[in-house]
PDB file of N, CA, C and O in Angstrom:
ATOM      1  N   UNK A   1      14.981  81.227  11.878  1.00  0.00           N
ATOM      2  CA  UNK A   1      15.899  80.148  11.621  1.00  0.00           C
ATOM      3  C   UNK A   1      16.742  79.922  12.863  1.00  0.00           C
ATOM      4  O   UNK A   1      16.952  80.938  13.525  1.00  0.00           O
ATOM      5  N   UNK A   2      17.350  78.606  13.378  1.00  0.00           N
ATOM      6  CA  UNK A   2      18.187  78.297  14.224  1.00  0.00           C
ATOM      7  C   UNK A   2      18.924  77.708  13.593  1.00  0.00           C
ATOM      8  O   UNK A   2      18.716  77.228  12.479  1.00  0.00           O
ATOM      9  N   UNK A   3      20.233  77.650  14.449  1.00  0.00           N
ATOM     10  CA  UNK A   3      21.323  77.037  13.915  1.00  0.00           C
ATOM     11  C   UNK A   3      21.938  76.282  14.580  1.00  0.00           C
ATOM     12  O   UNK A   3      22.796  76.946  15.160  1.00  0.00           O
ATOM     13  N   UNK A   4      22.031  74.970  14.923  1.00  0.00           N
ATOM     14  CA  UNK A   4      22.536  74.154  15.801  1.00  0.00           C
ATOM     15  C   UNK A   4      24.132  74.608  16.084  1.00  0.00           C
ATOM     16  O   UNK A   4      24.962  74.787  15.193  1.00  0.00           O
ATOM     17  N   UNK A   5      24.357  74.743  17.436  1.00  0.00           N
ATOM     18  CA  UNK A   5      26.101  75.449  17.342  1.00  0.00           C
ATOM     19  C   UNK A   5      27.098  73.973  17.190  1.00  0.00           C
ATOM     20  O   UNK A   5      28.215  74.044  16.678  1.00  0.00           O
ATOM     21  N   UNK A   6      26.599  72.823  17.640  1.00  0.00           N
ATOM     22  CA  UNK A   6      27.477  72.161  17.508  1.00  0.00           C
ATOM     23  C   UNK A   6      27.535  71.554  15.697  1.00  0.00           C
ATOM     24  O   UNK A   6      28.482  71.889  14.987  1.00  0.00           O
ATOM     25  N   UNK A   7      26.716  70.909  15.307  1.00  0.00           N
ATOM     26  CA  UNK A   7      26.636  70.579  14.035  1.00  0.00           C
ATOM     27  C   UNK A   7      26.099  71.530  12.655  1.00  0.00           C
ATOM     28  O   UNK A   7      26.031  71.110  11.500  1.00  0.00           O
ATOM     29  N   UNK A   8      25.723  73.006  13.160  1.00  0.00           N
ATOM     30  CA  UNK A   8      26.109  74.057  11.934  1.00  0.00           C
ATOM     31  C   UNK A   8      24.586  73.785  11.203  1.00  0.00           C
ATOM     32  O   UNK A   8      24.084  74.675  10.518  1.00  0.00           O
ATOM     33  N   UNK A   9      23.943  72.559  11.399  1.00  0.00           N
ATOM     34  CA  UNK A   9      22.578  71.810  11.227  1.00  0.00           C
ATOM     35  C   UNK A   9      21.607  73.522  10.861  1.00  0.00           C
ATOM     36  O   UNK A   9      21.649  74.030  11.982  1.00  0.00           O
ATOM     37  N   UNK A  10      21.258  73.986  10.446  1.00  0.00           N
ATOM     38  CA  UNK A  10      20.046  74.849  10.269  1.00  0.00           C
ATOM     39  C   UNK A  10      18.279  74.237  10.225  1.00  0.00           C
ATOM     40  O   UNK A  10      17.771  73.321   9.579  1.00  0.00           O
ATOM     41  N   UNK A  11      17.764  75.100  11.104  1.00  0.00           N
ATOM     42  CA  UNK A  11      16.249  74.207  11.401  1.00  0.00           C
ATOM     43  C   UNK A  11      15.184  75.740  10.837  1.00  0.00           C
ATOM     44  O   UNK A  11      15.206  76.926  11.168  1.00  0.00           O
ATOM     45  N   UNK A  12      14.566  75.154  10.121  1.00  0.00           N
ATOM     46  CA  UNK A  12      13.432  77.116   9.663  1.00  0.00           C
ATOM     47  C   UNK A  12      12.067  76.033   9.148  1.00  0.00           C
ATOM     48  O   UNK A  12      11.827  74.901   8.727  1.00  0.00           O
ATOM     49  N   UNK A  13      11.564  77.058   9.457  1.00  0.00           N
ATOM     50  CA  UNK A  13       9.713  76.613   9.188  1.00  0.00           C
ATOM     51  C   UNK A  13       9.493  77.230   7.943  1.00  0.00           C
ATOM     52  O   UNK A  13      10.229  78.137   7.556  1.00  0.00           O
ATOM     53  N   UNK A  14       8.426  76.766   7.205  1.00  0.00           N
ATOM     54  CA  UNK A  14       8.028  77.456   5.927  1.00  0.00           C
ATOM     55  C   UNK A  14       6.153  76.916   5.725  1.00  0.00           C
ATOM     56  O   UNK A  14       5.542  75.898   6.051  1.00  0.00           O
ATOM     57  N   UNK A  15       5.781  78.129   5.071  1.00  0.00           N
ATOM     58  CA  UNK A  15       4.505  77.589   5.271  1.00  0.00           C
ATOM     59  C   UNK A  15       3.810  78.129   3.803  1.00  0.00           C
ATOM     60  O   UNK A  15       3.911  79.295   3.419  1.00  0.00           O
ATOM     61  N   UNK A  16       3.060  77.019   3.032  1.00  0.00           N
ATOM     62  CA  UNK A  16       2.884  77.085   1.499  1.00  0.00           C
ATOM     63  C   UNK A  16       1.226  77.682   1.837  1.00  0.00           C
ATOM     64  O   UNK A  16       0.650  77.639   2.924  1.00  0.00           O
ATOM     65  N   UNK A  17       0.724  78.213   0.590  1.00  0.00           N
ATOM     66  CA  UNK A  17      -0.571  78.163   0.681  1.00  0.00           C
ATOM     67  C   UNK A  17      -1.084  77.525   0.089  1.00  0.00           C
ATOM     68  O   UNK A  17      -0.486  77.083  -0.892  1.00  0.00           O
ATOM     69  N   UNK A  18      -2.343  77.147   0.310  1.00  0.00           N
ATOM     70  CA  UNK A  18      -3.257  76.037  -0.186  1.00  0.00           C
ATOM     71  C   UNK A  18      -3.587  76.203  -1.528  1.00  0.00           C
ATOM     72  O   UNK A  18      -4.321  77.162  -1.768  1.00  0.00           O
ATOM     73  N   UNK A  19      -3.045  75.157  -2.944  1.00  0.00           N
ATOM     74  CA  UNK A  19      -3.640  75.132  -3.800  1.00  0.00           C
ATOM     75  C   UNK A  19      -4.048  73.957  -4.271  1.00  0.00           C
ATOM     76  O   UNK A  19      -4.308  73.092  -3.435  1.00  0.00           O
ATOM     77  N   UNK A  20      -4.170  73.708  -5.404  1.00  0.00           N
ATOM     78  CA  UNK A  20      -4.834  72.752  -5.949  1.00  0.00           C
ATOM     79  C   UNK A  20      -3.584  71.960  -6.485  1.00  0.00           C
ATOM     80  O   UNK A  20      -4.108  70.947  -6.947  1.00  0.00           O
ATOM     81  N   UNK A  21      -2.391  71.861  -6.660  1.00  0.00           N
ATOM     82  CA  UNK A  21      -1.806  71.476  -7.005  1.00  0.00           C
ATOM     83  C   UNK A  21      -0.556  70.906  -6.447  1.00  0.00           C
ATOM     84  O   UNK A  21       0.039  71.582  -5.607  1.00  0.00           O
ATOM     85  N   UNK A  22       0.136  69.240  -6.957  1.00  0.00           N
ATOM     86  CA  UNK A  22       1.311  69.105  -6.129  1.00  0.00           C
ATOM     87  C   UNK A  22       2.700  70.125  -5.439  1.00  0.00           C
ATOM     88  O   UNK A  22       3.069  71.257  -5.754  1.00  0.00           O
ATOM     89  N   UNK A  23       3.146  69.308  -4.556  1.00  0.00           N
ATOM     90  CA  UNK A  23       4.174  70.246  -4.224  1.00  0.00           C
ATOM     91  C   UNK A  23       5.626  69.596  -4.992  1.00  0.00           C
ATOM     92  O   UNK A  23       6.728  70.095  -4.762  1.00  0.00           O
ATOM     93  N   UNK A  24       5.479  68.666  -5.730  1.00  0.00           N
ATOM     94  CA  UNK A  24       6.622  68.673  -6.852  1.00  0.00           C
ATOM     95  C   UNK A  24       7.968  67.946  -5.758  1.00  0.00           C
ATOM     96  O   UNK A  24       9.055  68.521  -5.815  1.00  0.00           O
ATOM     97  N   UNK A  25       7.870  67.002  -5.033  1.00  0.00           N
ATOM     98  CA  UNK A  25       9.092  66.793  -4.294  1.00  0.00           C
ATOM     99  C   UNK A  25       8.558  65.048  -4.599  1.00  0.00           C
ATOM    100  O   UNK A  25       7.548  64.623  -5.160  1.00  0.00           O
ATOM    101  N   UNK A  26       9.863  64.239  -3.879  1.00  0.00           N
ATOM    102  CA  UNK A  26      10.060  63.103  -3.536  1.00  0.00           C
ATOM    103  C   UNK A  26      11.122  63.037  -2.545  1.00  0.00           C
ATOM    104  O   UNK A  26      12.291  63.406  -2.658  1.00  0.00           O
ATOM    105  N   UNK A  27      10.374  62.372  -1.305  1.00  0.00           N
ATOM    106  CA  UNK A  27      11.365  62.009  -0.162  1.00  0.00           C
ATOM    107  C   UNK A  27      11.110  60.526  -0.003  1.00  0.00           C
ATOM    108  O   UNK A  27      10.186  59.806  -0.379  1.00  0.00           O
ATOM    109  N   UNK A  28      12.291  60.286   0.717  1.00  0.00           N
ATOM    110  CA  UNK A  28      12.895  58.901   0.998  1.00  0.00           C
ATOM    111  C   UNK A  28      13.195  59.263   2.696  1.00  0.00           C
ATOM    112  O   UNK A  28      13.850  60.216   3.117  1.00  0.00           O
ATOM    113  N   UNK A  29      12.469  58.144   3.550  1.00  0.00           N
ATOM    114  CA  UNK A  29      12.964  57.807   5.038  1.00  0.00           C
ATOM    115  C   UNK A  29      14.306  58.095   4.818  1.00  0.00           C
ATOM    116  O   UNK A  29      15.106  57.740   3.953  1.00  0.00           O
ATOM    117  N   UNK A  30      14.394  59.050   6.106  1.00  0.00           N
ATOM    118  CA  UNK A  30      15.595  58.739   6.731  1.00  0.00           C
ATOM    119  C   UNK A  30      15.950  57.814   8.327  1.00  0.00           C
ATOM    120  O   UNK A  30      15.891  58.152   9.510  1.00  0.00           O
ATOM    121  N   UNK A  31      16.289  56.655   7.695  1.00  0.00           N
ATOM    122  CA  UNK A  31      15.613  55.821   8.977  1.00  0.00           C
ATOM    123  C   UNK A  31      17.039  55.679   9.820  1.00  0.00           C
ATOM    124  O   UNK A  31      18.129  55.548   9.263  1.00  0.00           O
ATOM    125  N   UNK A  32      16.852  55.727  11.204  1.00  0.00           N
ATOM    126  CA  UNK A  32      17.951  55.568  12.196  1.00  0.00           C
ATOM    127  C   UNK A  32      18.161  54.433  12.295  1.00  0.00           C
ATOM    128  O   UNK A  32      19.267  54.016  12.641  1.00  0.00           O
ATOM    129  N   UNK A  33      16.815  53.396  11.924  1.00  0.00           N
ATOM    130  CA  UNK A  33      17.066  51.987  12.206  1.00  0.00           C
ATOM    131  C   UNK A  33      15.741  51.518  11.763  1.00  0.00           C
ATOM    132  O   UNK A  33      14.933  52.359  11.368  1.00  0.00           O
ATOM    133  N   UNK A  34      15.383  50.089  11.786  1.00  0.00           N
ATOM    134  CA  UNK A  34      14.489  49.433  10.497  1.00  0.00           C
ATOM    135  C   UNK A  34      13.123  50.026  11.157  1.00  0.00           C
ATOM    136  O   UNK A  34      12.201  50.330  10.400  1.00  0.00           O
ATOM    137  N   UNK A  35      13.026  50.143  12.158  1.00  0.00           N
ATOM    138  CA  UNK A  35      11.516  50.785  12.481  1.00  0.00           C
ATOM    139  C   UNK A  35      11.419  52.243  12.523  1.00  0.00           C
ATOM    140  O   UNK A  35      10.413  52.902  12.263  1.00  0.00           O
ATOM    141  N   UNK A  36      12.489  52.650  12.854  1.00  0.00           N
ATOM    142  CA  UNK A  36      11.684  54.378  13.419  1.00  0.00           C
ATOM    143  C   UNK A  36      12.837  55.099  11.903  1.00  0.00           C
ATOM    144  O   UNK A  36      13.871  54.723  11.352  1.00  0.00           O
ATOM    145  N   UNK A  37      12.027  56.100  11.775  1.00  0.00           N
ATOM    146  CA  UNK A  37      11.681  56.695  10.646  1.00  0.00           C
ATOM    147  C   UNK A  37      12.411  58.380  11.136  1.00  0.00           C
ATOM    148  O   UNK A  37      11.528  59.168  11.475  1.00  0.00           O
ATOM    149  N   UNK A  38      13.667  58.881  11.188  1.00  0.00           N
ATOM    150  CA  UNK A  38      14.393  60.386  11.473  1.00  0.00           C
ATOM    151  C   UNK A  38      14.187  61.329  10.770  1.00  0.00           C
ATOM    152  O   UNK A  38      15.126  62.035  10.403  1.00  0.00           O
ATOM    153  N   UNK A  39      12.555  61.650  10.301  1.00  0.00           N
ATOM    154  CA  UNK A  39      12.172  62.529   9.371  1.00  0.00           C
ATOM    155  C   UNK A  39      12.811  62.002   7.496  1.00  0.00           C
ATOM    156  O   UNK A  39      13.541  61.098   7.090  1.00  0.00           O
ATOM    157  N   UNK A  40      12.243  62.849   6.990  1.00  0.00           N
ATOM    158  CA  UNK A  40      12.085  62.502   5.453  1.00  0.00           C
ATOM    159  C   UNK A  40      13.416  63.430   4.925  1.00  0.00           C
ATOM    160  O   UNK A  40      13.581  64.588   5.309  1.00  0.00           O
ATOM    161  N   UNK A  41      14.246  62.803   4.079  1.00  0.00           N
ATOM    162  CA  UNK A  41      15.108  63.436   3.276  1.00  0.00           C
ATOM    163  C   UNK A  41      14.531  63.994   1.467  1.00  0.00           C
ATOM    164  O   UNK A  41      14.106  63.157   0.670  1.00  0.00           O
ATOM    165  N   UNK A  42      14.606  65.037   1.222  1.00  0.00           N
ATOM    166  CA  UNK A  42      14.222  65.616  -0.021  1.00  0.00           C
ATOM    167  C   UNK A  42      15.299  65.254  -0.877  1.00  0.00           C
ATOM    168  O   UNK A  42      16.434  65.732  -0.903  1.00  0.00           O
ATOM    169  N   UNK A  43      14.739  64.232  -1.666  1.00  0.00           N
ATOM    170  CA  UNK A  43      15.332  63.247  -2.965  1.00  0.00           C
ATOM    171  C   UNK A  43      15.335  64.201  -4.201  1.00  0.00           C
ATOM    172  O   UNK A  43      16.406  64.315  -4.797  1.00  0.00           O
ATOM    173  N   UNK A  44      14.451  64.769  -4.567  1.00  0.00           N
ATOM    174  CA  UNK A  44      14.109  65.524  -6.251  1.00  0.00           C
ATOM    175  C   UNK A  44      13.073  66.464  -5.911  1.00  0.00           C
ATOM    176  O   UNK A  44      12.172  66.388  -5.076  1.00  0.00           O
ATOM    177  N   UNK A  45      13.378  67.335  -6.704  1.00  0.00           N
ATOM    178  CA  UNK A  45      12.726  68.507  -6.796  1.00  0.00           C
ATOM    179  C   UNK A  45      11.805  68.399  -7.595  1.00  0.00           C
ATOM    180  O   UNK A  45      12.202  67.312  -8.014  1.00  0.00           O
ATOM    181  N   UNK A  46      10.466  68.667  -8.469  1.00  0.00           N
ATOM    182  CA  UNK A  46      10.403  68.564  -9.893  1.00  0.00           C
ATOM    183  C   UNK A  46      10.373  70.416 -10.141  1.00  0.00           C
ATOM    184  O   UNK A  46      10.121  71.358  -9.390  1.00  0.00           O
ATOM    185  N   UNK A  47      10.646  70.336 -11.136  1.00  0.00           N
ATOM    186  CA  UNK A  47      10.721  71.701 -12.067  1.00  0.00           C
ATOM    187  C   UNK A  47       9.549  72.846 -12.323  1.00  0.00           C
ATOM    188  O   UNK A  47       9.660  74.051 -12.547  1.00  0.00           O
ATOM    189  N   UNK A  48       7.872  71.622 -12.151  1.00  0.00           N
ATOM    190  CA  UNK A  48       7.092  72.707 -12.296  1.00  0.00           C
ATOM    191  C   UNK A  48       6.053  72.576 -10.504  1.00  0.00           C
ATOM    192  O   UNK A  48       4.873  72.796 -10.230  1.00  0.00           O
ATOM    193  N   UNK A  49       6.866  72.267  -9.938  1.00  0.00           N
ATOM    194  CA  UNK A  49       6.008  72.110  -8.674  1.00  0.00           C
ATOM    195  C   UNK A  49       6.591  73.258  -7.405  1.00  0.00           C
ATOM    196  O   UNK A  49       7.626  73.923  -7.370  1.00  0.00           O
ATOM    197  N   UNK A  50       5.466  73.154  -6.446  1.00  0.00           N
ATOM    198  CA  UNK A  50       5.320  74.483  -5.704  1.00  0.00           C
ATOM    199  C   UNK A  50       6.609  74.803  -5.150  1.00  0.00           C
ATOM    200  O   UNK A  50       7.254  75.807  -5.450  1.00  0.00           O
ATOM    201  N   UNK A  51       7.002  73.813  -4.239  1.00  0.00           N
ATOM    202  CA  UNK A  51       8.713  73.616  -3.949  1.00  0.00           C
ATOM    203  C   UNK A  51       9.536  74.647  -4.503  1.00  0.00           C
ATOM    204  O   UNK A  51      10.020  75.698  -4.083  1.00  0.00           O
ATOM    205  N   UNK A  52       9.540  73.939  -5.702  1.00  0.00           N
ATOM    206  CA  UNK A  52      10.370  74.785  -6.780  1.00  0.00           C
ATOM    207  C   UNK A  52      10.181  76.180  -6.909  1.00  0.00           C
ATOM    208  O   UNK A  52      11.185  76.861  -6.702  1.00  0.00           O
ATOM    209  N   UNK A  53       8.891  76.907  -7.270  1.00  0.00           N
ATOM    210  CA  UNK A  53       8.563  78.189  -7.132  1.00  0.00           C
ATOM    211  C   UNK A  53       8.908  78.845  -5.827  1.00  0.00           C
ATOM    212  O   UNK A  53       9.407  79.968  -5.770  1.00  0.00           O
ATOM    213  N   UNK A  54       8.604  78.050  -4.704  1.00  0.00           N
ATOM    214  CA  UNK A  54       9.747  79.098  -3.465  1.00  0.00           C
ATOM    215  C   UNK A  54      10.567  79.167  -3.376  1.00  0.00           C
ATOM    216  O   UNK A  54      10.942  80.236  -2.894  1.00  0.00           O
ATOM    217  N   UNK A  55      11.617  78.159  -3.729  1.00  0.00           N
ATOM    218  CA  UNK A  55      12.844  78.203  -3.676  1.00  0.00           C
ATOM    219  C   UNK A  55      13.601  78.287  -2.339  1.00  0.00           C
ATOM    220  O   UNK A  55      14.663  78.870  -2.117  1.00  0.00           O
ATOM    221  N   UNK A  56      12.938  77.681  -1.615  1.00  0.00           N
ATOM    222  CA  UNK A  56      13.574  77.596  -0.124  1.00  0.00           C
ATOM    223  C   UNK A  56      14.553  76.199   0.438  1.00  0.00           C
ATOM    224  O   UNK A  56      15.667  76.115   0.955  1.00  0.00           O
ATOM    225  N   UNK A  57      13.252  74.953  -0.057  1.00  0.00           N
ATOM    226  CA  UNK A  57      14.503  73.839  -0.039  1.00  0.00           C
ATOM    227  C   UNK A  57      14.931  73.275  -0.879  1.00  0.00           C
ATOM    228  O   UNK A  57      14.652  73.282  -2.078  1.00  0.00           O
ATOM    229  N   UNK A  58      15.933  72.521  -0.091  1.00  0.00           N
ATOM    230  CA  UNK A  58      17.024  72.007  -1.542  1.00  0.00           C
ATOM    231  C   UNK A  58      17.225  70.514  -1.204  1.00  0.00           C
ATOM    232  O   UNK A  58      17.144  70.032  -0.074  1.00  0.00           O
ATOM    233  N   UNK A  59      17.585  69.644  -2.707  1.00  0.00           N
ATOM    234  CA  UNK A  59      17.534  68.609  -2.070  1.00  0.00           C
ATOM    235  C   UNK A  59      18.583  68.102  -1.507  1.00  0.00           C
ATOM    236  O   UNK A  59      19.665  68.668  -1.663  1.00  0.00           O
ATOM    237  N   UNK A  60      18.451  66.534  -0.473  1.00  0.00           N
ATOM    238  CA  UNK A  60      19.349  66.912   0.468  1.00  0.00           C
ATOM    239  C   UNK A  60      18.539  67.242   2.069  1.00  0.00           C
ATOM    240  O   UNK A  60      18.897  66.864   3.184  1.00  0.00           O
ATOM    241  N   UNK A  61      17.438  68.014   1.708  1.00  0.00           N
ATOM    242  CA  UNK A  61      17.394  68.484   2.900  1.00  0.00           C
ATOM    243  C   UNK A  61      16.535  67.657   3.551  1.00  0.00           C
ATOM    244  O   UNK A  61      15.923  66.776   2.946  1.00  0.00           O
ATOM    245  N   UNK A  62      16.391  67.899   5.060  1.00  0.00           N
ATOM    246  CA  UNK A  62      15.772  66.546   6.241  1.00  0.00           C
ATOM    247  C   UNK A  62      14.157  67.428   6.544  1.00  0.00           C
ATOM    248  O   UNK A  62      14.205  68.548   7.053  1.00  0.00           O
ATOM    249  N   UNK A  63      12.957  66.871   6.221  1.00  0.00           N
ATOM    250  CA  UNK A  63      12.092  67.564   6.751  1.00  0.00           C
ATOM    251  C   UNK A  63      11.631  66.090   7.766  1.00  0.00           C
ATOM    252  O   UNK A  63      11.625  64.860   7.808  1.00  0.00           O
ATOM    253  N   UNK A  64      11.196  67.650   8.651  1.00  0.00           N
ATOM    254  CA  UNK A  64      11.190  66.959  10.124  1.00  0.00           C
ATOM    255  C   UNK A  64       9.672  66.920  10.691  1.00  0.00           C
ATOM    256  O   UNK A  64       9.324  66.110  11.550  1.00  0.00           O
ATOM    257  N   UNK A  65       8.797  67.897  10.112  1.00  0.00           N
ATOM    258  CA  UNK A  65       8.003  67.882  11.051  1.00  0.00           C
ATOM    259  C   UNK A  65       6.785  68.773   9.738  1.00  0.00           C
ATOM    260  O   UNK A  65       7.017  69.912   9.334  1.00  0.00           O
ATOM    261  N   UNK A  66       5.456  67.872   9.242  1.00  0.00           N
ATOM    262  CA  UNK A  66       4.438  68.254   8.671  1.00  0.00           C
ATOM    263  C   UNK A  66       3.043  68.838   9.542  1.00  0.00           C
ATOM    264  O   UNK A  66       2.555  68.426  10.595  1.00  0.00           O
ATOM    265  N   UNK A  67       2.678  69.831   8.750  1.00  0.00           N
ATOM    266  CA  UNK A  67       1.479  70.540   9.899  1.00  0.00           C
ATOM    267  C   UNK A  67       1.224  70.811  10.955  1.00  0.00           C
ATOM    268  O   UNK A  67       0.121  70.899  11.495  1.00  0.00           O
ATOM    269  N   UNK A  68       3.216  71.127  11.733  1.00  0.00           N
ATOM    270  CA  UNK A  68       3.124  71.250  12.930  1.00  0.00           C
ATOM    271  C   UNK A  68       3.296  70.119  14.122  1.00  0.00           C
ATOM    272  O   UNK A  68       3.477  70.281  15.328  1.00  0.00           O
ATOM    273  N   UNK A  69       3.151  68.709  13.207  1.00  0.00           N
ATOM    274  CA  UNK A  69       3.396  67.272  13.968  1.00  0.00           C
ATOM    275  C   UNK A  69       4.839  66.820  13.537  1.00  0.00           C
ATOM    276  O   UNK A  69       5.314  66.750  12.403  1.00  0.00           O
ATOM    277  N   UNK A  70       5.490  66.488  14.938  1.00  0.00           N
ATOM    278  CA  UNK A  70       6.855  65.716  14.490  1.00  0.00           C
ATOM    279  C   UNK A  70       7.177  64.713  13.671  1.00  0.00           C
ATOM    280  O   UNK A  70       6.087  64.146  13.599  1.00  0.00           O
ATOM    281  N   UNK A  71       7.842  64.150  13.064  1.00  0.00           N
ATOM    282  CA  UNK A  71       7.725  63.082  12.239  1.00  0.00           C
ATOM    283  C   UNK A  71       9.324  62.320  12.081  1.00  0.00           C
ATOM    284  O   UNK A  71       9.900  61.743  11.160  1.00  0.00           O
ATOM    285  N   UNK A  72       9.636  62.629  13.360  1.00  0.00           N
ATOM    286  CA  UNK A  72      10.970  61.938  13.163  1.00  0.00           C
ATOM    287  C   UNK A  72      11.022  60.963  14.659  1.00  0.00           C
ATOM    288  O   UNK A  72      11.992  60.958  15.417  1.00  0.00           O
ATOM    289  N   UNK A  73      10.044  60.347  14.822  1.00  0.00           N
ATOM    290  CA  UNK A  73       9.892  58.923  15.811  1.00  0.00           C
ATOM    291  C   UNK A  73       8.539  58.396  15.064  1.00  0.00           C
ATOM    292  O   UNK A  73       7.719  57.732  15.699  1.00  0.00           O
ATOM    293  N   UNK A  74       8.401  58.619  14.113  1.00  0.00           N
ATOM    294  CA  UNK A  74       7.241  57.533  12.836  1.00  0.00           C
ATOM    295  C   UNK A  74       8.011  56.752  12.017  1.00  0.00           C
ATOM    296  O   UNK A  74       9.197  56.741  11.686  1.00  0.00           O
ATOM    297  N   UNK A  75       6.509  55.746  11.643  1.00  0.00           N
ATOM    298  CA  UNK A  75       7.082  54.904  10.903  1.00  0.00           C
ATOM    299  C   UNK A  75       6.672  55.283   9.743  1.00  0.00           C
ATOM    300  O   UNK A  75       5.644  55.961   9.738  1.00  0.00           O
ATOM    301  N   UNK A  76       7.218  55.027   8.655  1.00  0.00           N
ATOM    302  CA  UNK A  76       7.450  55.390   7.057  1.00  0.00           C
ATOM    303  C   UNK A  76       6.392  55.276   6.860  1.00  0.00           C
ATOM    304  O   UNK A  76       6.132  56.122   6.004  1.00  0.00           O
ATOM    305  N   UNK A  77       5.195  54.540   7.197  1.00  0.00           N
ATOM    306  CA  UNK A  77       3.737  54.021   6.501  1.00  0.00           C
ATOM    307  C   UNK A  77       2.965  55.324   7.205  1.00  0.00           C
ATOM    308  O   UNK A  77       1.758  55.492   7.035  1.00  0.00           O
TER     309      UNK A  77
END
């Protein structure tokens, strides 16, 4: 985990294993502006999805970067 010293911001990797089933979230752009896309904010949890069973994020939180690719200079599509 890092911790940004000026904004207290915390950044940590997490890595699920492959199943057959959703990961139980809904995110919403977090957009800086109408085109570019500042990574995804975690809207809802659901109750029986993988998310939930780790218990690592919460919602609220900014994911930034899927399979190792950045995703906070994309567009929402």
């Amino acid at each position: 985990m890092h911790v940004d010293e000026k904004t207290g911001d915390k950044t940590f990797s997490i890595s699920l294993p492959k199943e057959n089933s959703p990961l139980g979230i809904h995110v919403i752009p977090n957009n800086s502006n109408e085109n570019q896309v500042n990574g995804l904010i975690l809207q809802n949890i659901e109750s029986d999805g993988r998310i939930k069973r780790q218990g690592i994020l919460e919602i609220n939180d900014r994911i930034i970067e899927i399979n190792r690719i950045n995703i906070e200079q994309c567009s929402f599509e």
